[in-house]
C-alpha positions in Angstrom: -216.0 -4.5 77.1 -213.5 -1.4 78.0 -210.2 -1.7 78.9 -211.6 -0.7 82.6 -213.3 -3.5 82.4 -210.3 -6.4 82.2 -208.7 -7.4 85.1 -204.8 -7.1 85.1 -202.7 -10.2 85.3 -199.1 -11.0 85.1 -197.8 -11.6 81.3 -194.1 -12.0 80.2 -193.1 -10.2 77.8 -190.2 -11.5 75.4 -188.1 -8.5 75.1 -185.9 -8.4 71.8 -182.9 -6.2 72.4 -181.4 -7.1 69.2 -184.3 -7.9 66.8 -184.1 -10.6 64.7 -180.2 -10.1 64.2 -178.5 -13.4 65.2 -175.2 -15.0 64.6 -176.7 -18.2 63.3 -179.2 -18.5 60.2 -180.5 -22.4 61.8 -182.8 -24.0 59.3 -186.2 -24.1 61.3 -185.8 -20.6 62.8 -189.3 -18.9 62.4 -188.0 -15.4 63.2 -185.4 -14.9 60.7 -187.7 -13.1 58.0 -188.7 -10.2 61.1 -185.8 -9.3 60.7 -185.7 -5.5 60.6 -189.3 -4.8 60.5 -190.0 -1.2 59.3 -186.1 0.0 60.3 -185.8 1.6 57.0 -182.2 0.2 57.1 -181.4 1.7 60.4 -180.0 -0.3 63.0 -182.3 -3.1 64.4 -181.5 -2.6 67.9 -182.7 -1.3 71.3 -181.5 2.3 72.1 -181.4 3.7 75.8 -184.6 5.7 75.3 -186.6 2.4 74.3 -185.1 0.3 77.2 -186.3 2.8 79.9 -189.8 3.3 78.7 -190.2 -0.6 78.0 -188.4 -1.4 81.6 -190.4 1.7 83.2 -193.7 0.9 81.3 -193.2 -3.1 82.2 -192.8 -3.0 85.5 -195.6 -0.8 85.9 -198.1 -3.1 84.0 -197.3 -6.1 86.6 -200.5 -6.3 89.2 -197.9 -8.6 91.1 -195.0 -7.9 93.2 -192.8 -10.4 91.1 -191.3 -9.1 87.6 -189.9 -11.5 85.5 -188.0 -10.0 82.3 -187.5 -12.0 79.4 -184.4 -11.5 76.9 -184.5 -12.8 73.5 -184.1 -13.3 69.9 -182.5 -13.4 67.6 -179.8 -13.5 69.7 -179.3 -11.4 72.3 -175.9 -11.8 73.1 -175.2 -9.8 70.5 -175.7 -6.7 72.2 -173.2 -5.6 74.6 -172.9 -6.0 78.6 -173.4 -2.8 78.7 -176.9 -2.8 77.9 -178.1 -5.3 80.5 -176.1 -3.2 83.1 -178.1 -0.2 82.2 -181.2 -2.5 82.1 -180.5 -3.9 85.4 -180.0 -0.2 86.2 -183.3 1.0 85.4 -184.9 -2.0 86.9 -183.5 -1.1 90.4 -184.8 2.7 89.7 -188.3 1.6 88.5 -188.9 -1.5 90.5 -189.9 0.2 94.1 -188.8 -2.6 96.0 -190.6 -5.7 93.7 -188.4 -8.4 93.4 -187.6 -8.8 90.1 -185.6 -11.8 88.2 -184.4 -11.6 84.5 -183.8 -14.7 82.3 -182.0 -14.5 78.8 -182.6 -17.1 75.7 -179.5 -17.9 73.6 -177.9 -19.9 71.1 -175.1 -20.3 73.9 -172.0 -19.5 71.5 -171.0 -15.9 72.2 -171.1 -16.9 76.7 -167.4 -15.9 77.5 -165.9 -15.7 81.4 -167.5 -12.2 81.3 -170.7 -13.4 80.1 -170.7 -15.4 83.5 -169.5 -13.8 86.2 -172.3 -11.1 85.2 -175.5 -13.9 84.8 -173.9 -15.5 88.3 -173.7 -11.8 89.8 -176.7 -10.6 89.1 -179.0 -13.6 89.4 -180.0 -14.5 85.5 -181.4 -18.1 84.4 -179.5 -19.0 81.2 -181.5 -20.5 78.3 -179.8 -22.6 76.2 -180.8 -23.2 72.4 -179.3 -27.1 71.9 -181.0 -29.9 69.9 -179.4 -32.8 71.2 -176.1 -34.7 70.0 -173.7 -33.3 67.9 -175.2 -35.2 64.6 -178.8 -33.7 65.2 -177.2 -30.0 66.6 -174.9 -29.4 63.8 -177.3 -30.1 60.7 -180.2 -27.9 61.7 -178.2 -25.5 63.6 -175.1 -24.5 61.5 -172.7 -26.5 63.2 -172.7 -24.6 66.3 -172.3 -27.9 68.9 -169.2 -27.4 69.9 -169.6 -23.8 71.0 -172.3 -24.6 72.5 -171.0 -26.9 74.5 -168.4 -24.6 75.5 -171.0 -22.2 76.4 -172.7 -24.5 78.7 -168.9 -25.7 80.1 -168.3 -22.1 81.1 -172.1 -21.5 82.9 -171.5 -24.8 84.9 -168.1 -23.8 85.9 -169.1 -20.2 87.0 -171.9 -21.9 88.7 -174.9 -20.1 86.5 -178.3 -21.4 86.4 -178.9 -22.8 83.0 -181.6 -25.1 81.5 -182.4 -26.6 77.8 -184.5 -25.7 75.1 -184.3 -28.0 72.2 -186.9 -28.4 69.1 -188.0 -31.9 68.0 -188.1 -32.1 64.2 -188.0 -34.2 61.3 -184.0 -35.2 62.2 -183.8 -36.1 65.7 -187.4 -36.7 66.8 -186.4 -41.1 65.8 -183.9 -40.6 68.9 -185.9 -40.4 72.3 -183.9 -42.3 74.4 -180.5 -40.7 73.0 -181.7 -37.4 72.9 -183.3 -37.3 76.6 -179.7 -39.4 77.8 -177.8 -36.7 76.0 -179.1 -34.2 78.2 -179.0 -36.2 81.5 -175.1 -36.8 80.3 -174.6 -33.0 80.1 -176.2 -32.2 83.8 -179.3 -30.8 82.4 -181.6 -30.8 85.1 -184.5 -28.3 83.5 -185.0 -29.6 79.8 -187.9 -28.0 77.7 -188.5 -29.4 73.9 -190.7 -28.0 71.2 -192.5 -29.3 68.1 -191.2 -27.9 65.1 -194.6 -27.5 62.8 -193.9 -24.5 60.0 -195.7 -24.5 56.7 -194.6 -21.8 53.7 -197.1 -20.2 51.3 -197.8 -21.6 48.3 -197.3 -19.0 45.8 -193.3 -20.0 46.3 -192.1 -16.9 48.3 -191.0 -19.4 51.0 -192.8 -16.7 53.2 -194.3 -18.6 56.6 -197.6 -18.3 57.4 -199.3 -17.4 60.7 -201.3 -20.0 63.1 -204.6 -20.1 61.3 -203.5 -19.2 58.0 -204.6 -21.9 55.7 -202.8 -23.6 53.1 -199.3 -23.7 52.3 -196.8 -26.5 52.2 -195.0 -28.3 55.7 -191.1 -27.4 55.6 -189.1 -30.8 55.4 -187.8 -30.3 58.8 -191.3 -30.2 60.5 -192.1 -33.0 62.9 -194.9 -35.3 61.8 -198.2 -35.9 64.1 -197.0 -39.7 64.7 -193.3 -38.9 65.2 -194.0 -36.1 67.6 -196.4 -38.9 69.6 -193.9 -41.4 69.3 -191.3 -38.9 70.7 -192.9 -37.3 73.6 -194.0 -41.1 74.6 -190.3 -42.1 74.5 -188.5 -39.5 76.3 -191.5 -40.1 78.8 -190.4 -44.0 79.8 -186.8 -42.5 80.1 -187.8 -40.1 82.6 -190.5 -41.6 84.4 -188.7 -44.8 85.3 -185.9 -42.8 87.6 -185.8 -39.4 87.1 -189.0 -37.7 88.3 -188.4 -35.0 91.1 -185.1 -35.1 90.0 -185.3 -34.1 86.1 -187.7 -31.5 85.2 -189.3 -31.9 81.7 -191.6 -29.0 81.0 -193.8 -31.1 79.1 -194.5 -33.5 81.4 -194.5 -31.0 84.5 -197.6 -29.2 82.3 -199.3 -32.5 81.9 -199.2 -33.3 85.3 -200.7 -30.1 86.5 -203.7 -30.5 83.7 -204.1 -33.8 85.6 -204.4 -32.0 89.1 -206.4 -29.3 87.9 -203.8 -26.7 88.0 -202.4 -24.0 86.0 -200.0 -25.6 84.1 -197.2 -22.9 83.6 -196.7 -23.6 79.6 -199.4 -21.2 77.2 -199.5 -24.4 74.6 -201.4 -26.8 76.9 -203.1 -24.0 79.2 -207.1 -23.3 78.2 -206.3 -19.6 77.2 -203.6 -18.1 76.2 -201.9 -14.1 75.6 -200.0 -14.0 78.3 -196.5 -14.2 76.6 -196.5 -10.9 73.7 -193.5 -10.2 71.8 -192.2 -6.9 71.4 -189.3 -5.8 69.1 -186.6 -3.2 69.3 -188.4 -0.2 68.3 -191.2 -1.0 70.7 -193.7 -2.7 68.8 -196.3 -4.9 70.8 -197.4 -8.5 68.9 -200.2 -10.6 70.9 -197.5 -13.5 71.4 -193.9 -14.3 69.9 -195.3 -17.1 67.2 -197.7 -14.4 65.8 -195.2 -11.8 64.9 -197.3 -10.7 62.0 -198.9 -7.8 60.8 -202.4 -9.1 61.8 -201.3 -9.0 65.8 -199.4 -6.1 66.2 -201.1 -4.2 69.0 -199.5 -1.0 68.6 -195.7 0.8 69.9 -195.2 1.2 73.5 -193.7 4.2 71.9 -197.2 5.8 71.5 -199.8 3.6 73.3 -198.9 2.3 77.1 -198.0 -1.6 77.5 -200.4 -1.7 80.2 -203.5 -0.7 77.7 -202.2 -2.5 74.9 -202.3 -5.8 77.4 -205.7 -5.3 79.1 -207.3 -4.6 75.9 -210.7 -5.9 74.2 -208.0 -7.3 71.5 -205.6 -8.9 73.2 -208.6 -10.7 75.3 -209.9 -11.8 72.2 -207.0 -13.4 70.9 -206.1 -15.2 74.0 -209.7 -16.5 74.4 -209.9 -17.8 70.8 -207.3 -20.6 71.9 -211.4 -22.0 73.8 -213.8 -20.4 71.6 -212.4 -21.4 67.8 -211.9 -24.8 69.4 -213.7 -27.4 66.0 -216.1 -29.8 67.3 -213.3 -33.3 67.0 -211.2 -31.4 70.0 -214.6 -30.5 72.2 -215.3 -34.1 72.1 -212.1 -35.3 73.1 -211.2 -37.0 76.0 -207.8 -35.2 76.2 -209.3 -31.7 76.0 -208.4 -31.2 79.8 -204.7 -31.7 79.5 -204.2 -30.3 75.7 -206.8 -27.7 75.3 -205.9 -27.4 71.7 -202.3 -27.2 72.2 -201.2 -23.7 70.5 -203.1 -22.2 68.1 -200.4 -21.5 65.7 -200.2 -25.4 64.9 -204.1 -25.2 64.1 -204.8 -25.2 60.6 -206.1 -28.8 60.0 -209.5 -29.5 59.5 -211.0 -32.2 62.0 -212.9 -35.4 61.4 -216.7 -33.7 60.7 -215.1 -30.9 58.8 -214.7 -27.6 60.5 -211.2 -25.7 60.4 -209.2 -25.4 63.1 -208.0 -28.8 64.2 -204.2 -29.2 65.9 -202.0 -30.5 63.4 -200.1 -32.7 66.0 -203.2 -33.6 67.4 -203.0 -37.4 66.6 -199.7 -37.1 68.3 -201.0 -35.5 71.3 -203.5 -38.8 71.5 -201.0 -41.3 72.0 -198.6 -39.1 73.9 -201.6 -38.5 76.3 -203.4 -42.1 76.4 -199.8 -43.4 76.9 -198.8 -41.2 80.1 -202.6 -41.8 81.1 -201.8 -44.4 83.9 -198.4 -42.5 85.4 -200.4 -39.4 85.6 -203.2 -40.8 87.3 -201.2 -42.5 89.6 -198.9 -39.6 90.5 -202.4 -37.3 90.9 -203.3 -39.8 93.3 -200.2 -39.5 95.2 -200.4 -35.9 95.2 -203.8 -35.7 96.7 -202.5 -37.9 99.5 -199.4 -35.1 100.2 -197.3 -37.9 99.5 -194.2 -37.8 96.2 -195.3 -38.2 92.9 -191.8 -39.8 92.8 -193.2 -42.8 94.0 -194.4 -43.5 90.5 -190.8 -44.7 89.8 -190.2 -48.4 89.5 -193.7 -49.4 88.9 -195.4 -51.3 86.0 -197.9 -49.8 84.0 -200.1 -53.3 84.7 -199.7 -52.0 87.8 -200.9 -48.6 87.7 -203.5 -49.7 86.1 -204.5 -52.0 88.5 -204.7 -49.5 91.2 -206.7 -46.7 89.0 
Protein backbone atom coordinates (compact mmCIF):
# COMPACT_ATOMS: atom_id res chain seq x y z
CA UNK A 1 0.00 0.00 0.00
CA UNK A 2 1.40 3.70 -1.12
CA UNK A 3 0.44 6.72 0.29
CA UNK A 4 -1.49 7.15 -3.30
CA UNK A 5 -3.21 4.59 -2.41
CA UNK A 6 -5.20 5.93 0.96
CA UNK A 7 -8.02 7.82 0.69
CA UNK A 8 -7.99 11.24 2.53
CA UNK A 9 -10.34 11.85 5.39
CA UNK A 10 -10.88 14.59 7.85
CA UNK A 11 -8.66 14.11 11.17
CA UNK A 12 -8.24 16.72 14.07
CA UNK A 13 -5.30 17.55 14.90
CA UNK A 14 -4.56 18.61 18.72
CA UNK A 15 -2.33 21.55 18.22
CA UNK A 16 0.02 22.32 21.27
CA UNK A 17 0.97 25.93 21.18
CA UNK A 18 2.56 25.76 24.42
CA UNK A 19 3.83 22.11 24.82
CA UNK A 20 3.52 20.55 27.82
CA UNK A 21 4.03 23.90 29.92
CA UNK A 22 0.95 24.30 32.13
CA UNK A 23 0.18 26.28 35.17
CA UNK A 24 -1.09 23.35 37.15
CA UNK A 25 0.98 20.02 37.87
CA UNK A 26 -2.78 17.94 38.53
CA UNK A 27 -2.03 14.46 39.82
CA UNK A 28 -3.38 12.17 36.85
CA UNK A 29 -2.04 14.47 34.15
CA UNK A 30 -0.42 12.03 31.47
CA UNK A 31 1.35 14.79 29.56
CA UNK A 32 3.39 16.29 32.19
CA UNK A 33 6.73 14.12 31.50
CA UNK A 34 6.45 15.56 27.40
CA UNK A 35 7.38 18.24 28.62
CA UNK A 36 10.07 19.77 26.43
CA UNK A 37 10.77 16.95 24.17
CA UNK A 38 14.09 17.34 22.39
CA UNK A 39 14.08 21.51 23.14
CA UNK A 40 17.55 21.31 24.30
CA UNK A 41 16.41 23.83 26.99
CA UNK A 42 15.02 26.23 24.44
CA UNK A 43 11.70 27.55 24.84
CA UNK A 44 8.87 24.93 24.42
CA UNK A 45 6.64 27.00 22.43
CA UNK A 46 5.20 27.67 19.01
CA UNK A 47 7.01 30.38 16.98
CA UNK A 48 5.35 32.31 14.02
CA UNK A 49 7.22 30.18 11.41
CA UNK A 50 5.78 26.87 12.97
CA UNK A 51 2.17 28.32 13.21
CA UNK A 52 1.95 29.21 9.46
CA UNK A 53 3.35 25.98 8.03
CA UNK A 54 1.15 23.86 10.64
CA UNK A 55 -2.07 26.26 9.88
CA UNK A 56 -1.00 26.33 5.96
CA UNK A 57 -0.03 22.61 5.86
CA UNK A 58 -3.54 21.72 7.94
CA UNK A 59 -5.86 23.29 6.16
CA UNK A 60 -4.46 21.90 3.13
CA UNK A 61 -4.65 18.20 4.37
CA UNK A 62 -8.57 18.60 4.99
CA UNK A 63 -10.53 16.65 1.83
CA UNK A 64 -13.56 18.60 3.36
CA UNK A 65 -14.69 22.05 3.21
CA UNK A 66 -14.96 22.29 7.14
CA UNK A 67 -11.59 22.80 9.26
CA UNK A 68 -11.81 22.32 12.71
CA UNK A 69 -8.61 23.45 14.72
CA UNK A 70 -7.89 22.07 18.01
CA UNK A 71 -5.86 24.08 20.81
CA UNK A 72 -4.37 22.30 23.56
CA UNK A 73 -2.13 21.20 26.29
CA UNK A 74 -0.64 21.71 28.59
CA UNK A 75 -2.26 24.72 28.78
CA UNK A 76 -2.71 26.92 26.21
CA UNK A 77 -3.65 29.91 27.74
CA UNK A 78 -0.39 30.37 28.48
CA UNK A 79 0.49 31.80 25.34
CA UNK A 80 -0.53 35.18 24.50
CA UNK A 81 -3.67 36.61 22.54
CA UNK A 82 -1.48 37.57 20.27
CA UNK A 83 -0.80 34.33 18.94
CA UNK A 84 -4.41 33.12 18.20
CA UNK A 85 -4.85 36.59 16.45
CA UNK A 86 -2.08 35.77 14.13
CA UNK A 87 -3.52 32.13 13.93
CA UNK A 88 -6.82 33.29 13.16
CA UNK A 89 -4.85 35.51 10.75
CA UNK A 90 -3.34 32.93 8.77
CA UNK A 91 -6.42 30.86 8.77
CA UNK A 92 -8.34 33.67 6.86
CA UNK A 93 -5.11 33.74 4.34
CA UNK A 94 -4.91 29.98 3.92
CA UNK A 95 -8.55 28.90 4.22
CA UNK A 96 -9.86 29.99 0.49
CA UNK A 97 -13.18 30.43 1.60
CA UNK A 98 -13.69 26.91 3.95
CA UNK A 99 -15.42 27.54 6.86
CA UNK A 100 -13.34 26.99 9.48
CA UNK A 101 -14.16 26.84 13.48
CA UNK A 102 -11.44 26.67 16.31
CA UNK A 103 -11.96 25.15 19.76
CA UNK A 104 -9.39 25.56 22.73
CA UNK A 105 -8.96 22.97 25.89
CA UNK A 106 -8.15 24.54 29.21
CA UNK A 107 -7.83 24.27 32.74
CA UNK A 108 -10.19 27.48 32.80
CA UNK A 109 -8.00 29.62 35.39
CA UNK A 110 -6.05 32.13 33.29
CA UNK A 111 -9.93 33.17 31.13
CA UNK A 112 -10.00 37.03 32.00
CA UNK A 113 -12.68 39.70 30.34
CA UNK A 114 -10.15 39.66 27.42
CA UNK A 115 -10.01 36.13 27.18
CA UNK A 116 -13.78 36.47 26.28
CA UNK A 117 -14.68 39.10 24.33
CA UNK A 118 -11.96 37.36 21.86
CA UNK A 119 -13.49 33.44 22.13
CA UNK A 120 -17.19 35.36 21.77
CA UNK A 121 -15.75 37.52 18.76
CA UNK A 122 -14.29 35.19 16.86
CA UNK A 123 -16.54 32.12 17.34
CA UNK A 124 -14.31 29.53 19.70
CA UNK A 125 -15.94 26.62 21.76
CA UNK A 126 -14.33 26.79 25.29
CA UNK A 127 -13.25 23.44 26.92
CA UNK A 128 -13.32 23.37 30.32
CA UNK A 129 -10.96 20.93 32.42
CA UNK A 130 -13.32 20.54 35.82
CA UNK A 131 -13.72 17.23 37.83
CA UNK A 132 -16.78 17.90 39.63
CA UNK A 133 -17.40 19.55 43.23
CA UNK A 134 -14.94 21.48 44.95
CA UNK A 135 -13.90 18.33 47.28
CA UNK A 136 -13.16 16.01 44.13
CA UNK A 137 -11.62 19.36 41.95
CA UNK A 138 -9.31 20.61 44.45
CA UNK A 139 -7.47 17.19 45.45
CA UNK A 140 -6.53 15.93 42.09
CA UNK A 141 -6.29 19.22 40.51
CA UNK A 142 -4.19 21.57 42.86
CA UNK A 143 -6.94 23.37 44.26
CA UNK A 144 -7.83 25.20 41.17
CA UNK A 145 -11.99 25.16 41.79
CA UNK A 146 -12.51 28.31 42.54
CA UNK A 147 -10.72 29.74 39.52
CA UNK A 148 -12.28 27.60 37.68
CA UNK A 149 -15.31 28.59 38.52
CA UNK A 150 -14.54 32.03 37.91
CA UNK A 151 -13.41 31.11 34.55
CA UNK A 152 -16.63 29.50 33.64
CA UNK A 153 -18.60 32.75 35.43
CA UNK A 154 -16.83 35.04 33.00
CA UNK A 155 -17.60 32.65 29.58
CA UNK A 156 -21.35 32.50 30.73
CA UNK A 157 -21.52 36.12 31.22
CA UNK A 158 -19.71 37.08 27.91
CA UNK A 159 -21.98 34.60 26.40
CA UNK A 160 -19.08 32.03 25.17
CA UNK A 161 -19.80 28.58 24.24
CA UNK A 162 -18.25 26.37 26.76
CA UNK A 163 -18.77 22.62 27.63
CA UNK A 164 -17.07 20.10 30.39
CA UNK A 165 -14.45 17.73 30.38
CA UNK A 166 -14.04 16.04 33.61
CA UNK A 167 -11.96 12.54 34.40
CA UNK A 168 -13.58 9.84 36.55
CA UNK A 169 -11.00 8.40 38.94
CA UNK A 170 -10.33 6.65 41.96
CA UNK A 171 -11.80 9.94 44.10
CA UNK A 172 -15.01 11.01 42.67
CA UNK A 173 -16.08 8.07 40.51
CA UNK A 174 -18.45 6.84 44.20
CA UNK A 175 -20.37 10.23 43.38
CA UNK A 176 -22.59 9.74 40.11
CA UNK A 177 -25.48 11.39 41.01
CA UNK A 178 -23.53 14.45 42.66
CA UNK A 179 -21.08 14.75 40.15
CA UNK A 180 -23.68 14.67 37.00
CA UNK A 181 -26.09 17.37 39.42
CA UNK A 182 -23.03 19.39 39.91
CA UNK A 183 -22.82 20.03 36.39
CA UNK A 184 -26.61 20.46 35.66
CA UNK A 185 -26.26 23.18 38.72
CA UNK A 186 -23.53 25.00 36.91
CA UNK A 187 -25.48 25.21 33.29
CA UNK A 188 -23.46 22.63 31.67
CA UNK A 189 -25.29 21.61 28.84
CA UNK A 190 -22.31 19.55 26.78
CA UNK A 191 -20.49 17.36 29.57
CA UNK A 192 -17.84 14.86 28.36
CA UNK A 193 -16.03 12.38 31.23
CA UNK A 194 -13.07 10.20 30.80
CA UNK A 195 -11.67 7.07 32.62
CA UNK A 196 -8.55 7.77 34.21
CA UNK A 197 -6.55 4.27 33.58
CA UNK A 198 -2.47 5.01 33.84
CA UNK A 199 -0.01 2.37 34.99
CA UNK A 200 3.96 3.39 35.73
CA UNK A 201 6.89 1.00 34.93
CA UNK A 202 8.08 -1.13 37.26
CA UNK A 203 11.72 -0.51 37.41
CA UNK A 204 10.46 2.70 39.81
CA UNK A 205 11.18 5.61 37.39
CA UNK A 206 7.45 6.44 37.75
CA UNK A 207 7.81 6.70 33.96
CA UNK A 208 4.12 5.93 32.20
CA UNK A 209 3.83 3.50 29.83
CA UNK A 210 2.20 3.46 26.41
CA UNK A 211 -1.28 1.59 25.44
CA UNK A 212 0.01 -1.84 24.85
CA UNK A 213 3.04 -1.68 26.91
CA UNK A 214 2.78 -4.51 29.33
CA UNK A 215 3.43 -4.58 32.92
CA UNK A 216 3.80 -1.88 35.19
CA UNK A 217 1.83 -0.90 38.24
CA UNK A 218 -1.97 1.10 38.16
CA UNK A 219 -1.37 4.77 39.75
CA UNK A 220 -3.75 5.00 42.94
CA UNK A 221 -5.85 7.53 41.31
CA UNK A 222 -6.88 5.18 38.38
CA UNK A 223 -10.50 4.22 38.16
CA UNK A 224 -11.24 0.51 38.76
CA UNK A 225 -13.23 -1.72 35.97
CA UNK A 226 -16.28 -2.06 38.50
CA UNK A 227 -16.23 1.58 39.66
CA UNK A 228 -15.97 2.95 36.20
CA UNK A 229 -19.29 0.45 35.38
CA UNK A 230 -20.85 1.47 38.34
CA UNK A 231 -20.20 5.19 37.36
CA UNK A 232 -21.16 5.50 33.84
CA UNK A 233 -24.50 3.37 34.84
CA UNK A 234 -25.17 6.08 37.50
CA UNK A 235 -24.80 9.30 35.77
CA UNK A 236 -26.86 7.32 33.10
CA UNK A 237 -30.32 7.02 35.38
CA UNK A 238 -29.67 10.86 36.14
CA UNK A 239 -29.76 11.79 32.73
CA UNK A 240 -31.99 9.53 31.13
CA UNK A 241 -34.94 10.09 33.38
CA UNK A 242 -35.31 14.08 32.26
CA UNK A 243 -32.59 15.31 30.58
CA UNK A 244 -32.12 13.64 27.14
CA UNK A 245 -32.26 16.18 24.22
CA UNK A 246 -31.67 18.61 26.60
CA UNK A 247 -28.14 17.47 28.28
CA UNK A 248 -25.65 16.20 26.02
CA UNK A 249 -23.34 13.43 27.61
CA UNK A 250 -20.73 12.38 25.07
CA UNK A 251 -20.76 9.05 26.27
CA UNK A 252 -24.07 8.28 25.90
CA UNK A 253 -24.50 10.34 22.58
CA UNK A 254 -21.63 7.68 21.25
CA UNK A 255 -23.52 4.76 22.60
CA UNK A 256 -26.55 5.68 21.06
CA UNK A 257 -25.12 6.18 17.56
CA UNK A 258 -23.25 2.45 17.98
CA UNK A 259 -26.94 1.41 18.56
CA UNK A 260 -28.20 3.11 15.27
CA UNK A 261 -25.35 2.03 13.31
CA UNK A 262 -23.68 5.33 13.05
CA UNK A 263 -20.44 6.88 13.37
CA UNK A 264 -20.25 7.70 16.73
CA UNK A 265 -18.13 10.96 16.87
CA UNK A 266 -15.77 9.78 19.97
CA UNK A 267 -12.33 7.61 18.61
CA UNK A 268 -12.64 5.35 22.00
CA UNK A 269 -15.97 3.54 21.08
CA UNK A 270 -15.54 3.97 17.09
CA UNK A 271 -14.24 0.48 15.20
CA UNK A 272 -10.94 2.31 13.96
CA UNK A 273 -9.29 4.90 15.13
CA UNK A 274 -6.12 7.71 13.94
CA UNK A 275 -8.04 10.28 13.28
CA UNK A 276 -7.10 12.66 16.27
CA UNK A 277 -2.75 12.98 16.06
CA UNK A 278 -0.97 15.12 18.34
CA UNK A 279 1.52 17.36 17.31
CA UNK A 280 3.81 19.53 19.60
CA UNK A 281 5.40 22.96 19.32
CA UNK A 282 8.26 22.21 17.14
CA UNK A 283 6.07 20.38 14.77
CA UNK A 284 6.36 16.92 15.62
CA UNK A 285 3.52 14.46 14.35
CA UNK A 286 2.46 11.52 17.08
CA UNK A 287 -0.41 8.97 15.68
CA UNK A 288 -2.83 10.24 18.53
CA UNK A 289 -2.45 12.48 21.78
CA UNK A 290 -2.40 9.23 24.33
CA UNK A 291 0.53 7.79 22.37
CA UNK A 292 2.90 10.63 22.65
CA UNK A 293 5.82 8.33 22.65
CA UNK A 294 8.75 7.72 20.77
CA UNK A 295 7.30 4.57 19.13
CA UNK A 296 4.43 6.84 17.21
CA UNK A 297 6.09 9.83 16.24
CA UNK A 298 5.50 10.02 12.50
CA UNK A 299 7.94 12.59 11.72
CA UNK A 300 8.06 16.93 11.79
CA UNK A 301 5.82 18.80 9.63
CA UNK A 302 8.96 20.67 9.65
CA UNK A 303 10.52 18.24 7.04
CA UNK A 304 7.73 15.75 5.92
CA UNK A 305 4.10 17.29 4.85
CA UNK A 306 1.14 16.67 7.42
CA UNK A 307 -0.87 15.51 4.64
CA UNK A 308 1.76 12.42 3.88
CA UNK A 309 2.46 11.79 7.31
CA UNK A 310 -1.61 11.30 7.77
CA UNK A 311 -2.33 9.14 4.62
CA UNK A 312 0.50 6.99 5.30
CA UNK A 313 0.88 3.02 5.35
CA UNK A 314 1.78 3.78 9.23
CA UNK A 315 -0.70 5.84 10.42
CA UNK A 316 -3.34 3.24 8.61
CA UNK A 317 -1.77 0.62 10.48
CA UNK A 318 -2.10 2.08 13.75
CA UNK A 319 -5.53 3.13 13.44
CA UNK A 320 -6.66 -0.34 12.08
CA UNK A 321 -4.94 -2.22 14.93
CA UNK A 322 -7.80 -0.75 17.36
CA UNK A 323 -9.94 -4.12 14.87
CA UNK A 324 -7.16 -6.30 13.96
CA UNK A 325 -5.17 -6.82 17.60
CA UNK A 326 -8.76 -7.17 18.98
CA UNK A 327 -8.03 -10.91 21.62
CA UNK A 328 -10.53 -13.50 21.00
CA UNK A 329 -12.84 -12.57 24.73
CA UNK A 330 -13.80 -9.02 22.85
CA UNK A 331 -14.61 -10.81 19.19
CA UNK A 332 -17.01 -12.88 21.07
CA UNK A 333 -18.72 -10.23 22.91
CA UNK A 334 -22.06 -9.15 22.62
CA UNK A 335 -21.04 -5.47 23.15
CA UNK A 336 -18.39 -5.45 20.42
CA UNK A 337 -20.82 -3.21 18.29
CA UNK A 338 -21.02 -0.35 20.70
CA UNK A 339 -17.38 -0.68 22.40
CA UNK A 340 -15.19 -1.95 19.71
CA UNK A 341 -12.45 -2.35 22.21
CA UNK A 342 -12.83 1.03 23.69
CA UNK A 343 -9.22 2.75 23.21
CA UNK A 344 -6.33 0.91 22.73
CA UNK A 345 -4.20 2.69 25.26
CA UNK A 346 -6.34 0.97 28.11
CA UNK A 347 -5.55 -2.51 26.47
CA UNK A 348 -2.96 -4.29 28.22
CA UNK A 349 -5.02 -7.05 30.09
CA UNK A 350 -5.03 -10.43 29.02
CA UNK A 351 -8.65 -11.91 28.28
CA UNK A 352 -10.37 -15.00 29.63
CA UNK A 353 -8.52 -17.78 27.03
CA UNK A 354 -5.33 -15.94 27.32
CA UNK A 355 -4.23 -13.70 24.52
CA UNK A 356 -2.93 -10.03 25.29
CA UNK A 357 -4.81 -7.27 24.54
CA UNK A 358 -7.97 -7.24 26.52
CA UNK A 359 -9.60 -3.63 27.75
CA UNK A 360 -8.73 -3.07 31.18
CA UNK A 361 -12.25 -1.40 31.91
CA UNK A 362 -13.79 -3.95 29.99
CA UNK A 363 -15.78 -5.54 32.84
CA UNK A 364 -16.92 -2.02 33.37
CA UNK A 365 -17.97 -1.47 29.90
CA UNK A 366 -20.33 -4.89 30.47
CA UNK A 367 -22.49 -3.57 32.90
CA UNK A 368 -22.43 0.06 31.69
CA UNK A 369 -23.60 -1.53 28.31
CA UNK A 370 -26.13 -4.45 29.44
CA UNK A 371 -27.51 -1.66 31.83
CA UNK A 372 -28.34 1.18 29.10
CA UNK A 373 -29.36 -1.97 26.90
CA UNK A 374 -33.17 -1.41 27.13
CA UNK A 375 -32.99 2.73 26.86
CA UNK A 376 -30.94 2.36 23.89
CA UNK A 377 -33.06 0.06 22.16
CA UNK A 378 -35.99 1.81 22.84
CA UNK A 379 -34.63 5.24 21.76
CA UNK A 380 -33.16 3.32 18.35
CA UNK A 381 -36.60 2.34 17.87
CA UNK A 382 -37.91 5.78 18.12
CA UNK A 383 -35.43 7.04 15.90
CA UNK A 384 -36.19 4.73 13.12
CA UNK A 385 -39.84 5.94 13.45
CA UNK A 386 -38.48 9.92 12.98
CA UNK A 387 -39.98 10.39 16.15
CA UNK A 388 -37.63 11.90 19.73
CA UNK A 389 -35.52 9.66 21.35
CA UNK A 390 -36.73 11.95 24.25
CA UNK A 391 -39.62 9.97 24.54
CA UNK A 392 -37.59 7.53 26.47
CA UNK A 393 -38.02 9.82 29.53
CA UNK A 394 -40.38 8.80 32.28
CA UNK A 395 -40.58 5.23 31.35
CA UNK A 396 -39.71 1.97 33.37
CA UNK A 397 -37.18 -0.22 32.37
CA UNK A 398 -39.98 -3.18 32.89
CA UNK A 399 -41.31 -1.31 30.44
CA UNK A 400 -38.82 -0.97 27.83
CA UNK A 401 -38.37 -4.26 28.11
CA UNK A 402 -41.68 -5.17 27.51
CA UNK A 403 -41.84 -3.40 24.29
CA UNK A 404 -38.23 -4.70 22.87
Amino acid sequence: MTTSTIRPFPFYAMAKPAGARCNLRCAYCYYLEKAAPGSGGRPEEMDDAMLELFVRQYIEAQPTPQVLFTWHGGEPLLRPLAFYRRALELQRRYGRGRRIDNCVQTNGTLITDEWCRFFRDEGFLVGISIDGPRPQHDQMRCGSFDSVMRGIGLLTRHGVQWNAMATVNSLNAGSPAEFYRFFKSIGCRYLQFTPVVERTAADGSGRLLAGGEAGGALTPWSVSPDAWGAFACGVFDEWVRSDVGEVFVELFDATLANWAGEPPGVCSLAPTCGQAPAMEHNGDLYSCDHFVFPAYRLGNIGRQPMAAMMFSPRQAAFAMAKRTALPRQCRECRWLFACNGECPRNRFDRDRYGNPGLNHLCRGYARYFAHVAPYMDFMKAELDAGRAPANVMGRDVKELRVEN
